[in-house]
C-alpha positions in Angstrom: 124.4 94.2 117.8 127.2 96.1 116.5 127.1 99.6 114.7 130.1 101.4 113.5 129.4 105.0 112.5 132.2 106.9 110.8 135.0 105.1 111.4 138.4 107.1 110.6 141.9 105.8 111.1 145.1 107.7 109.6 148.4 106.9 109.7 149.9 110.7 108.3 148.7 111.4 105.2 147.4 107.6 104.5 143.4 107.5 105.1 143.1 103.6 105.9 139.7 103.9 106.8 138.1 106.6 106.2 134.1 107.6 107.4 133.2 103.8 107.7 130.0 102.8 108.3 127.8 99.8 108.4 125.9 98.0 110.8 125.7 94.1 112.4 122.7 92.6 112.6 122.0 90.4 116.3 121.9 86.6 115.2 123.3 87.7 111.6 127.0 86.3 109.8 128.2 89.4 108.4 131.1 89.4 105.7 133.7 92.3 105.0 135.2 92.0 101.9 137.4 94.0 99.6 140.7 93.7 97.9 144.1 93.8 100.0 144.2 97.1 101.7 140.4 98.2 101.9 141.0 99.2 105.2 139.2 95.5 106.7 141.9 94.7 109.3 142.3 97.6 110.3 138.7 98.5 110.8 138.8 95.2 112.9 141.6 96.7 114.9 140.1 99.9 115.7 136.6 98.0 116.3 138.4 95.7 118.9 140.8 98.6 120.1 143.8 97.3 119.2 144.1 100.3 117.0 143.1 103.5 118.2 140.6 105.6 116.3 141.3 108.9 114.5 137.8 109.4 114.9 134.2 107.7 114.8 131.8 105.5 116.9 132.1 101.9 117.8 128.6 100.7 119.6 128.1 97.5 120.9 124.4 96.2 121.6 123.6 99.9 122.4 126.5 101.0 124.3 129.2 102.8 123.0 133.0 101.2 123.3 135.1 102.9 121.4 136.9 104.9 124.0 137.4 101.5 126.2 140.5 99.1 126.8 140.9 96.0 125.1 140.4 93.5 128.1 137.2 96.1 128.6 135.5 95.3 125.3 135.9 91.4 125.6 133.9 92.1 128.8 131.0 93.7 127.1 130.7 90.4 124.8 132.9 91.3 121.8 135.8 88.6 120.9 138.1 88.5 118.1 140.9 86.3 115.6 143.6 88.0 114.2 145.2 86.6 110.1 148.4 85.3 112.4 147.7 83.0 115.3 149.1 84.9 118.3 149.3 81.2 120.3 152.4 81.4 123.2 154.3 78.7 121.8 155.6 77.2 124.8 152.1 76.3 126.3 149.5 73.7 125.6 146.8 74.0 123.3 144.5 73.1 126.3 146.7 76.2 128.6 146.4 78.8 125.5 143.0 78.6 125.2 142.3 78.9 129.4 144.2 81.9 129.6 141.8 83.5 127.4 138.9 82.8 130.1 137.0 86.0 132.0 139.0 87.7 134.7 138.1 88.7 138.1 141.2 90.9 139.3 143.1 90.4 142.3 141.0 87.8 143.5 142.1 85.4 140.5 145.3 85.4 142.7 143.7 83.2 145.1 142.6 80.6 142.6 144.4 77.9 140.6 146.3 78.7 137.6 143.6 76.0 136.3 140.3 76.0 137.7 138.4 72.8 136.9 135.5 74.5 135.4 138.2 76.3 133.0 139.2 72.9 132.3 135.8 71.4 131.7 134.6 74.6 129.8 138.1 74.5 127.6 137.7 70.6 127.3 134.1 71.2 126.1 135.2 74.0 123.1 137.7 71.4 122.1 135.8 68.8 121.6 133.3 70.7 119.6 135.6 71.7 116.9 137.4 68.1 117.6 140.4 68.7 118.4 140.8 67.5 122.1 143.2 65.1 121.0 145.8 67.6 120.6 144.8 69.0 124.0 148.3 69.0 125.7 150.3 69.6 122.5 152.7 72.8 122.4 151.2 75.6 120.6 154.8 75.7 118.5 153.8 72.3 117.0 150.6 72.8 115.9 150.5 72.9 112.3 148.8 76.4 110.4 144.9 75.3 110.3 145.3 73.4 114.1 146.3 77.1 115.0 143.3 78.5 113.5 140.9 76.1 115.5 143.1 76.6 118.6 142.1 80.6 118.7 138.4 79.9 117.8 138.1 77.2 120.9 140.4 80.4 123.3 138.4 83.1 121.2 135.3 81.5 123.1 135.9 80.9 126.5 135.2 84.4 127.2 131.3 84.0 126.2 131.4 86.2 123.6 128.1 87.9 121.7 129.7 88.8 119.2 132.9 87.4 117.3 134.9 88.6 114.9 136.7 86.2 112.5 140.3 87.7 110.5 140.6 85.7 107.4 140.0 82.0 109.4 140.3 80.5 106.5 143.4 81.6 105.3 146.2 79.2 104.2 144.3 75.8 105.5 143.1 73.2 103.3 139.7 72.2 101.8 139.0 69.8 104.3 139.3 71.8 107.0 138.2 74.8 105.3 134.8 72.9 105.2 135.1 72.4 109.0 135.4 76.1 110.0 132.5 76.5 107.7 130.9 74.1 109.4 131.8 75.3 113.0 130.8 78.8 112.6 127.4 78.2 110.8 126.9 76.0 114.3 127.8 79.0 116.4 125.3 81.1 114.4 122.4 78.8 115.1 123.0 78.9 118.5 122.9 82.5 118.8 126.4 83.8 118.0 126.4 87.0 116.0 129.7 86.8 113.5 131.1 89.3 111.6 133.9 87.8 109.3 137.0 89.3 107.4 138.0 86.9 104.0 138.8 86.5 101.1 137.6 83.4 100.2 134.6 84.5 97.9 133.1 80.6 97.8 133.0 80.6 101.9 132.0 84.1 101.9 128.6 83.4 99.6 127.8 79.9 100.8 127.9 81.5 104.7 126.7 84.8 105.2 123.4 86.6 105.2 125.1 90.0 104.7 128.0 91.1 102.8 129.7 94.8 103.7 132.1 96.0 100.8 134.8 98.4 101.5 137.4 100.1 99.1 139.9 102.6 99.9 139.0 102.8 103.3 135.4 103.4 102.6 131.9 101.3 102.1 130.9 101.3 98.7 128.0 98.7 98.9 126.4 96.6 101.4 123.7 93.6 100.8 122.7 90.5 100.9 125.2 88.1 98.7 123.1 87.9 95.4 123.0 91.6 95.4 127.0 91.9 96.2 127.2 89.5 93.3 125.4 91.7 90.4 126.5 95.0 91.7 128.2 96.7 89.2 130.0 98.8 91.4 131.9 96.3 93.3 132.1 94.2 89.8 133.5 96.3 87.8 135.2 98.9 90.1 137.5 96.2 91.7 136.3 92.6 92.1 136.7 91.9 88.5 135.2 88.6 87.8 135.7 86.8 91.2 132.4 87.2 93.0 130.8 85.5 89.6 133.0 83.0 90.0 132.2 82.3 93.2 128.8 82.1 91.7 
């Protein structure tokens, strides 16, 4: 579904990612770890072009995206979260996520701010990661982990193939931490290819198939967990202990 063959992004003399390469399997939940400043994020960013490349390839199920916009690339099917909810505080919950639906151009200027299909189809995301109730709450009163289910329901209304998850477990509690779990282990078994960014080793073992491990910029190992978890490399080179915890 996704490859990403030597993926290079500078800033001056700082190589933040430097000749990346791994691959995403269709159907698959594929985890990027590393320690904080592997290069993850911004491998996300240049994946999603919100970053531009230095140099490398981005393909998406066979085409190649890297030299397209943005908006362009969430056409093609690829969708993604970002560690800080970027939610426009003076809207809804239910308004934040319809703005994120498909676009059509001028003609959108002939419909409805709110379509009632948007409004069924953003209703329907809300309810399945329960949170219609806060449907016509301001985004600015939304508390951290509301926020985080708030960009997964608008992260989907563009019928995504492919989603890419920055850290969405990040700063929210257990309980909810075990209903993102929960709602993107759904989203897999009903098709949706997910490559996640976390650091959260226990979510990270429990829900992926493969585990991509960068350092410095670069991949260093790549596997399914149990072979992450006794590779000496990413052990002993800078993991410590944690992935056996996890264990």
């Amino acid at each position: 579904m996704l490859e990403v063959k030597g993926l290079c992004k500078y800033f001056g003399g700082i190589k933040a990612v430097n000749n990346c390469s791994f691959t995403v399997e269709r159907g698959s939940i594929t985890a990027l770890i590393g320690p904080n400043g592997a290069g993850k994020t911004t491998a996300f960013n240049c994946i999603s072009r919100t970053a531009t490349l230095t140099k490398g390839e981005v393909w998406l199920d066979g085409e190649r995206v890297d030299q397209l916009r943005p908006h362009k690339i969430t056409r093609k099917g690829l969708s993604r979260t970002f560690q800080i909810s970027r939610n426009l505080a003076d809207m809804t919950v239910l308004e934040n996520v319809i703005c994120q639906s498909g676009t059509g151009g001028w003609r959108d200027l002939l419909k409805p701010a709110m379509t009632t299909a948007e409004f069924d189809k953003a209703m329907g995301l809300l309810d399945f990661l329960g949170i219609t109730r806060i449907a016509y709450e301001d985004g600015a009163n939304l508390s951290y982990g509301q926020k985080k289910l708030m960009d997964l329901a608008a992260l989907l209304m563009s019928d995504p193939k492919i989603i890419l998850l920055d850290e969405p477990a990040g700063g929210v509690n257990p309980t909810l931490l075990e209903e993102i779990i929960g709602h993107i282990r759904r989203l897999n078994e009903r098709g949706m290819t997910v490559l996640i960014v976390e650091h959260n080793m226990d979510l990270i073992m429990r829900l992926s198939h493969r585990i991509v491990v960068m350092a410095q910029g670069q991949v260093i190992a790549a596997g399914e967990p149990a072979a992450i978890r006794e590779n000496p490399a990413v052990l002993e080179a800078y993991l410590g202990g944690v992935l056996e915890d996890a264990a």
